[in-house]
FIVEX-525111 format. One record per residue: residue in one letter; x, y, z of N, C-alpha, C in turn. Coordinates in steps of 0.1 Angstrom, whole numbers, padded with zeros to 4 digits, always signed. Example, Ala and Ser with C-alpha at 12.3 -4.5 7.8 and 13.67 -1.06 7.14 Angstrom:
A+0132-0057+0078+0123-0045+0078+0132-0033+0078S+0128-0022+0071+0137-0011+0071+0129+0000+0079
END
This chain:
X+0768+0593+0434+0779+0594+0425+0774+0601+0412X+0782+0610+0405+0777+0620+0396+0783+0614+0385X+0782+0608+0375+0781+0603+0359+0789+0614+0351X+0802+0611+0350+0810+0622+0346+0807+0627+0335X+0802+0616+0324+0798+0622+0312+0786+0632+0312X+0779+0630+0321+0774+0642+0324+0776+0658+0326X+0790+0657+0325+0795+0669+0329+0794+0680+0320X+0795+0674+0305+0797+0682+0301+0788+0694+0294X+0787+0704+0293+0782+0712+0293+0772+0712+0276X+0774+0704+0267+0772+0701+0259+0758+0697+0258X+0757+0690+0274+0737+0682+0276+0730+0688+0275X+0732+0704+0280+0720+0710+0281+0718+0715+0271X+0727+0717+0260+0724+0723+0245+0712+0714+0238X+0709+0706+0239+0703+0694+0234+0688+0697+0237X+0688+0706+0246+0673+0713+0248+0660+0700+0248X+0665+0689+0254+0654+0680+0259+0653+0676+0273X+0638+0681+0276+0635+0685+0287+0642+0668+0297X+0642+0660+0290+0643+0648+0301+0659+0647+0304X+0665+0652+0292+0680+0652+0295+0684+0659+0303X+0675+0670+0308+0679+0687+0314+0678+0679+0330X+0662+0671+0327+0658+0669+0342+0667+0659+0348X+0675+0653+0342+0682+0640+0347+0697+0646+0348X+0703+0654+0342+0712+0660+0347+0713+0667+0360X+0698+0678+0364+0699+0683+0373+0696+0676+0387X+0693+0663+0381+0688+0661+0394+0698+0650+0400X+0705+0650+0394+0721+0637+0394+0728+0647+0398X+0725+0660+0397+0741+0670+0402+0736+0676+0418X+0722+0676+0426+0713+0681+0432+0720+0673+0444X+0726+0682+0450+0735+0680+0461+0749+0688+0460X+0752+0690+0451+0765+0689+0447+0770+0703+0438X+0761+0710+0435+0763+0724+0429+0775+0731+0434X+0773+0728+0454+0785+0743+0460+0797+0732+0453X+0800+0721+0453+0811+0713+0456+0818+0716+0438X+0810+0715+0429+0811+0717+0416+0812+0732+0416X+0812+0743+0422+0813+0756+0415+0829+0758+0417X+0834+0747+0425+0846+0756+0432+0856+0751+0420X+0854+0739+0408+0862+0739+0396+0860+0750+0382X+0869+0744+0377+0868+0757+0369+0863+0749+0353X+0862+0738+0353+0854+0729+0340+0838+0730+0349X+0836+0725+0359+0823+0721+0364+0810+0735+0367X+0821+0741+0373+0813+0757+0377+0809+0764+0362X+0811+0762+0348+0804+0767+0338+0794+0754+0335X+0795+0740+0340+0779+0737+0343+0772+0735+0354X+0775+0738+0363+0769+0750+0372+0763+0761+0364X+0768+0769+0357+0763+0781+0358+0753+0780+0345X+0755+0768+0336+0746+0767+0328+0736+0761+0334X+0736+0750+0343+0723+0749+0348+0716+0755+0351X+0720+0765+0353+0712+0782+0359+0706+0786+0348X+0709+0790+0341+0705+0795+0324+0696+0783+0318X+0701+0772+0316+0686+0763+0307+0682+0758+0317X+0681+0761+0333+0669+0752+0343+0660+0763+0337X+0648+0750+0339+0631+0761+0343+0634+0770+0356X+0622+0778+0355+0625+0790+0372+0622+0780+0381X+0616+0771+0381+0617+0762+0398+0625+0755+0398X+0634+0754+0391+0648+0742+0390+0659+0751+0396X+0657+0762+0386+0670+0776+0388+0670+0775+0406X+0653+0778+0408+0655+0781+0422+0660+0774+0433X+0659+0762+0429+0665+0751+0439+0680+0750+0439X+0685+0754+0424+0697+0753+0424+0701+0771+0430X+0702+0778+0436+0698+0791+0442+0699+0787+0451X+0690+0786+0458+0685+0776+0470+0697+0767+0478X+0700+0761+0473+0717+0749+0472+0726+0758+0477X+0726+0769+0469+0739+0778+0469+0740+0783+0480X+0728+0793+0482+0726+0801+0490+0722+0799+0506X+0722+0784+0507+0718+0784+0519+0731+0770+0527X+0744+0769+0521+0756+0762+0522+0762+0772+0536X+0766+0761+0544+0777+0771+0551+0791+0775+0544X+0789+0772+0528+0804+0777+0524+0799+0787+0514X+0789+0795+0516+0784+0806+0505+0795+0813+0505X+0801+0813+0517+0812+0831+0515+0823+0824+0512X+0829+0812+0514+0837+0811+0504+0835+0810+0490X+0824+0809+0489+0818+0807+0469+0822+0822+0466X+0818+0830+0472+0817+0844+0471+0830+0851+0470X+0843+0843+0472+0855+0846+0473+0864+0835+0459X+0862+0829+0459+0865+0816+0453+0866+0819+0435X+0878+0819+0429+0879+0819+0411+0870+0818+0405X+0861+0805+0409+0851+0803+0402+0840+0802+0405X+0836+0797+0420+0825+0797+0426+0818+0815+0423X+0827+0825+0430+0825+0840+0424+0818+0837+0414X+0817+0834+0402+0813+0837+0386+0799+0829+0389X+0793+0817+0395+0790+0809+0402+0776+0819+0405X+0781+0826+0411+0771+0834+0431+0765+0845+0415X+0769+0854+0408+0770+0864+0402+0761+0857+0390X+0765+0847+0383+0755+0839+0374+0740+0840+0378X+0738+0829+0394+0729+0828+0399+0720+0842+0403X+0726+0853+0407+0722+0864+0411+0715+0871+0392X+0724+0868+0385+0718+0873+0371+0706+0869+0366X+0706+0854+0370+0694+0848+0364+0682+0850+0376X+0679+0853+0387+0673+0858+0394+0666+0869+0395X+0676+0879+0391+0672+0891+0385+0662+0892+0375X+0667+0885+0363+0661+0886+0349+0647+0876+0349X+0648+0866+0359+0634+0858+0362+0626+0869+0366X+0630+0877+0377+0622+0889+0382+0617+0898+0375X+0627+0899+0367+0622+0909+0360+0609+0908+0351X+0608+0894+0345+0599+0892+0333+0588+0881+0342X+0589+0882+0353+0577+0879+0358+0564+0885+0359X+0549+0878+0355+0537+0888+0360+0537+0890+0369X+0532+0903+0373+0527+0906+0387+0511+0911+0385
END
């Protein structure tokens, strides 16, 4: 069960790493089910943006590997969702060493 106060997008502004890790890991099941609102899918999509790159990726990972991807991919909000995750993927890539 996910701790509604949790919800709000406000935790992650707080930029402490234990508040970040305890949110994500309380929402860690539940990302596809949360993108399909339209309050919860912007933290969804901020989890994406202040996770570390191995948090991002699991939340990635969640997304991407749901039998309901292609409805996320169609979906008001889930869409913004798939497109978030795909941005922050990118931009990891990008400023990765090689």
């Amino acid at each position: 069960m996910i701790d509604e106060s949790l919800m709000h997008p406000g935790f992650l502004e707080l930029k402490i790493p234990e508040v970040t890790e305890n949110l994500l890991r309380q929402l860690k099941g539940s990302y596809v089910s949360l993108s399909y609102n339209k309050y919860a899918s912007i933290v969804v999509e901020n989890c994406l943006i202040k996770a570390e790159e191995e948090q991002a990726s699991q939340i990635i990972l969640e997304l991407l590997s749901s039998p309901k991807v292609s409805i996320l991919l169609v979906d008001p909000f889930g869409n913004f969702v798939i497109q978030k995750a795909l941005s922050v993927s990118k931009r990891r890539r990008a400023v990765a060493p090689w």
